[in-house]
N, C-alpha and C positions, 0 to 999 in steps of 0.2 A: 732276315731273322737274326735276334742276337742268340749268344754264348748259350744263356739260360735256357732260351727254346730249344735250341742244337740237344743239349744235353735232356733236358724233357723228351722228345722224341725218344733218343737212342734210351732213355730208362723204358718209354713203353713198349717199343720194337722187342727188347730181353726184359722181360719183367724180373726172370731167374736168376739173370746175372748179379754175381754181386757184388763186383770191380766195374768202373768207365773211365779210360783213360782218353786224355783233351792232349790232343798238340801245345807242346811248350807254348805257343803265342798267345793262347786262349783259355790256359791256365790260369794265371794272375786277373783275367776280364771277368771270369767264371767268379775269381772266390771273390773279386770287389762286389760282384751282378748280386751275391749270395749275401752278401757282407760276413764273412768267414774267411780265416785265415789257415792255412795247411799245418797239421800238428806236425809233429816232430819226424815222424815218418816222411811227411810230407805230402797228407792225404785229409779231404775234408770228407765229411757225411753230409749228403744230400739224397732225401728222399729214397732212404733205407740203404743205400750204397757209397760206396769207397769211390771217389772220386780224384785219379792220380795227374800227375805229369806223365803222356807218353813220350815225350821227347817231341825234338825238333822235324818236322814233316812228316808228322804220321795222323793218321785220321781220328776221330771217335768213337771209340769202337769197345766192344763189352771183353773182346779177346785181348791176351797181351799180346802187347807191340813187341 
């Protein structure tokens, strides 16, 4: 599976949620996958949600890291 489907799943899993944070390595593959680049925050919109960096080895996950 790539980036995009990872992050698909985890939006349907928490439909609620309104934050997904992607481990640092799969951060930068996600916003190419998207073609979208991280606003100043450092966060894009995908599919109604705030899409961050959780940092270096952390999972996909709708909770903060």
């Amino acid at each position: 599976m790539d980036v995009r489907q990872l992050v698909d799943i985890a939006c349907e899993e928490d439909p609620r949620a309104p934050c997904l944070w992607l481990p640092s390595d799969l951060f930068p593959e996600f916003c190419d996958a998207i073609r979208q680049r991280p606003n100043v925050v450092g966060a894009v919109i995908y599919r109604n949600k705030t899409i961050r960096d959780g940092g270096p080895y952390s999972d996909i996950t709708t909770r903060r890291p």
